[in-house]
C-alpha positions in Angstrom: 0.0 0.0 0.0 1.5 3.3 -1.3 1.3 6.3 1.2 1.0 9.9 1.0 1.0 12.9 3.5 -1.1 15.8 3.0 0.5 19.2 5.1 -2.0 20.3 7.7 -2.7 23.3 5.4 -4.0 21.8 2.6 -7.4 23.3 2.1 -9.2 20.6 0.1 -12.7 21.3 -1.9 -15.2 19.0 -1.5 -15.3 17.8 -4.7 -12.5 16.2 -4.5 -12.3 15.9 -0.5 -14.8 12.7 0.2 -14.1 12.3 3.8 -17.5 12.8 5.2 -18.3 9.6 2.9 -15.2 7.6 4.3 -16.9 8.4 7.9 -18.8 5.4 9.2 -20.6 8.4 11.8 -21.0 10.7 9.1 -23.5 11.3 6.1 -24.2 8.9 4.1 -26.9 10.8 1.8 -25.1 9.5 -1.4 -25.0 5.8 -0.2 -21.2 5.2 -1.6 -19.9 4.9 1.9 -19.1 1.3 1.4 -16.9 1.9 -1.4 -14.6 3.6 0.9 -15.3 1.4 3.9 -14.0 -1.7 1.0 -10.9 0.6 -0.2 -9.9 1.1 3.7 -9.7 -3.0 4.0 -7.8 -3.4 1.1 -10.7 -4.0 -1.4 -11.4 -2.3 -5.0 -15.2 -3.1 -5.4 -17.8 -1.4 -8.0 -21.5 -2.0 -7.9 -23.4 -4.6 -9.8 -27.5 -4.0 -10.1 -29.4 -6.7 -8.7 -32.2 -5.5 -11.0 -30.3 -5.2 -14.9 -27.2 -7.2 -13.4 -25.1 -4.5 -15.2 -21.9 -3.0 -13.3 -21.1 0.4 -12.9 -18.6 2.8 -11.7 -17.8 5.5 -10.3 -20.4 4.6 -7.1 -23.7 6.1 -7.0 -26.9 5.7 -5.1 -28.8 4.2 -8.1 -28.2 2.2 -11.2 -27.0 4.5 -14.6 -28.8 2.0 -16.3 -32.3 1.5 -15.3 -32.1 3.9 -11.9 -32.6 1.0 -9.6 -31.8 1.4 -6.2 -31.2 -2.1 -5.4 -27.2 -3.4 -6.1 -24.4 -5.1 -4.7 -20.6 -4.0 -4.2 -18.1 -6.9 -6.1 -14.4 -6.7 -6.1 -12.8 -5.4 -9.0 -10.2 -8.3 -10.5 -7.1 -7.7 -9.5 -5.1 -7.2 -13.1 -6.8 -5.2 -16.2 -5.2 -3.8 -19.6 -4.9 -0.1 -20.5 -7.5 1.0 -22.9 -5.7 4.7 -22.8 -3.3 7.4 -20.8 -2.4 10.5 -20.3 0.4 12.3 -18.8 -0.8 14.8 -15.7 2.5 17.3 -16.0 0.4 19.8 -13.6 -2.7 21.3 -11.8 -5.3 19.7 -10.8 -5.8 17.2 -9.0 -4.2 20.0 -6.4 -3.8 17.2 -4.2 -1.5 15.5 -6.2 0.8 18.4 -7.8 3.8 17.7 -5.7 3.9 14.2 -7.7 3.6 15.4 -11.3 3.8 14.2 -13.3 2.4 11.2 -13.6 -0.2 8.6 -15.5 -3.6 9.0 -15.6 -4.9 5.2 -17.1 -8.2 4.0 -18.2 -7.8 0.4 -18.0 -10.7 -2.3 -18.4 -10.8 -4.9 -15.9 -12.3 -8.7 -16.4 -14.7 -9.6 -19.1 -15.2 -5.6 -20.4 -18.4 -4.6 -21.2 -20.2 -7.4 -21.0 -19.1 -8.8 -17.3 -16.2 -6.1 -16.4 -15.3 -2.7 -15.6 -13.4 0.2 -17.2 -12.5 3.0 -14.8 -9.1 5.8 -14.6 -6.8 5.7 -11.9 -3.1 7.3 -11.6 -0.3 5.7 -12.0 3.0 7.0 -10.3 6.0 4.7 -10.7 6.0 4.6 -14.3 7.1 7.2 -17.1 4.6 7.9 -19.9 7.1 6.9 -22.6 7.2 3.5 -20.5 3.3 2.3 -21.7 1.6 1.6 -24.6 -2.1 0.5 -25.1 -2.6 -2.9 -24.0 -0.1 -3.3 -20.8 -1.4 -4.9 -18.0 -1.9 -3.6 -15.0 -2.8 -3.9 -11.6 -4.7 -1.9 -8.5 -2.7 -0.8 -5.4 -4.5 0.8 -2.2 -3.7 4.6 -1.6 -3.1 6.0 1.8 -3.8 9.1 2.3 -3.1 10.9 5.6 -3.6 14.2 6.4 -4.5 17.7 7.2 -4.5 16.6 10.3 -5.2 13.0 11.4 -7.8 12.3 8.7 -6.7 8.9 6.6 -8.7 8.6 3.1 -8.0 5.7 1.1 -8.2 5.9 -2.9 -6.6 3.5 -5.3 -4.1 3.5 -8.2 -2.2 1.5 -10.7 1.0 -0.3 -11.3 2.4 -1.8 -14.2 2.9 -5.6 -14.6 
């Protein structure tokens, strides 16, 4: 698990700032809180509908497919192949600007679309030059600690 401290002045927006979600006491008005609660354990997961039986990501409180309220959370298999990148040189995510630049991936992970998942995630220990379409991939838990003694958890990729 890769780790990363935030200084205590970091003013984060709430966009991109989900911690009331990671907060078992906390709101849970958007129902995503177990995605967070999975990533804390060590645990990629996307929901599947019980309804369509389509998966979807990012979370949300209903199905993008036929608006069902009713799914399940199911891991994410743990290697997937790029399906496109980028190179973040600067900016935003403001977060993450001390670590520029780095990968930004789409990668597709088991049976894609049918039975599978596409979804971005960073990439930090690799050089742009160093991919091509098609490398495989794995997820890796984020740790992120800080302002303060909050401790959000996001993922990201490695090369295989």
């Amino acid at each position: 698990m890769k780790e990363i401290r935030l200084p205590d002045t970091v003013p984060l927006l709430p966009i991109i700032d989900p911690w009331s979600q990671q907060d078992p006491e906390g709101p849970d008005s958007t129902r995503v809180y177990e995605f967070y609660k999975n990533l804390s354990e060590g645990r990629l997961t996307v929901q599947r509908c019980k309804k369509c039986r389509k998966i979807f990501y990012p979370p949300q409180p209903a199905c993008k497919h036929c608006y069902s309220t009713e799914y399940e959370w199911i891991d994410v298999p743990k290697v997937g192949e790029i399906f496109s990148f980028t190179a973040m040189l600067l900016g935003f995510p403001m977060v993450f600007e001390t670590f520029a630049p780095f990968v930004i991936a789409i990668a597709r992970f088991g049976n894609y679309p049918e039975n599978g998942v596409q979804i971005a995630g960073m990439m930090f220990d690799v050089k742009y030059e160093e991919l091509k379409i098609g490398d495989k991939v794995t997820w890796d838990i984020l740790r992120i600690r800080g302002p303060g003694e909050k401790v959000r958890y996001w993922y990201y990729f490695k090369k295989l």
